[in-house]
Structure formats: C-alpha cells, structure tokens
N, C-alpha and C positions, 0 to 999 in steps of 0.2 A: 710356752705356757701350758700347763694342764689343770683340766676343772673336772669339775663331777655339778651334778646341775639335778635341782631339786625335783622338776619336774620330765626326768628322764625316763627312759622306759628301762624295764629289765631284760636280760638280766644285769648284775653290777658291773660296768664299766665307767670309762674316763675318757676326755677327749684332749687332744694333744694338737698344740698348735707352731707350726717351726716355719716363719715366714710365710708365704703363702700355699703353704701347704698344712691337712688337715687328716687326722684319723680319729679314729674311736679305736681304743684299747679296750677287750673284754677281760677282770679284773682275774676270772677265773681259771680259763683255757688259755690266754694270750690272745686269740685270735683281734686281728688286727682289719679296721676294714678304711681305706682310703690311702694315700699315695701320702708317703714319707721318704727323704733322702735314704739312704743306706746306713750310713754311719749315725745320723740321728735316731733311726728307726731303732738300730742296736742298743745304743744308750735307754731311751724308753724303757725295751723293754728288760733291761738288765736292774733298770732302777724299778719295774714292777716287779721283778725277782724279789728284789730286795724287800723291799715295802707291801707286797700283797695283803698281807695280814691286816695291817696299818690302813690300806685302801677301803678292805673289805669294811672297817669300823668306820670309817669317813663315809662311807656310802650311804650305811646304813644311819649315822646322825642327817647327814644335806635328805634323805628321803625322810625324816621325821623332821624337818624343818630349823634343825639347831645346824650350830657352825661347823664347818670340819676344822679336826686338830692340824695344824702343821706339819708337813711330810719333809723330812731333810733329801734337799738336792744328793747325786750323785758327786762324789768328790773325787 
C-alpha cells in the first residue's frame, strides 16, 4: 500500500506499506527512511521514477484537502 496523508509534514513524500514493514519515500531526492525488503524497496522506487511528476500533483491536492488522482501500479 502507499499513501500520502493530508496532514504530513514537508517536504513531499509517500509512505509505503509491504507486510510489516514500513518506509517513507521522499518524492524528490528518493531518499528513503525505514527498513524495506530488497527487491520491494527496488520496485517502489522504480515506480517513483516513473510517476514522480504525478506524485508531486497528488501531494499537492491531499495537502489542499481534495482527493489524489489514481497512480497506475508498476506492470
């Protein structure tokens, strides 16, 4: 699961959920803070490669209180 949460702090990141394990994705740098498997962790951030742009507009609606748009999964 990954979310962006309206009352986060900046700068814009995401947090990523893989079993019981948890990170925060910084949406900018990548920087990564919290313990992920290996091969999940690479998916993430391969799917923030893709989609940053996309993030950064989801950010900014969830911190002005409207919905974020739909991001497509990694295929």
């Amino acid at each position: 699961m990954i979310g962006i949460f309206p009352r986060d702090h900046v700068p814009p990141h995401f947090h990523a959920v893989y079993g019981e394990y948890q990170i925060t994705v910084d949406v900018e740098s990548g920087v990564v803070h919290g313990d992920f498997p290996k091969r999940a962790l690479r998916l993430v951030l391969e799917w923030l490669d893709l989609h940053k742009h996309e993030l950064l507009e989801d950010w900014n609606l969830v911190r002005a209180g409207q919905p974020a748009k739909k991001i497509a999964p990694l295929e």
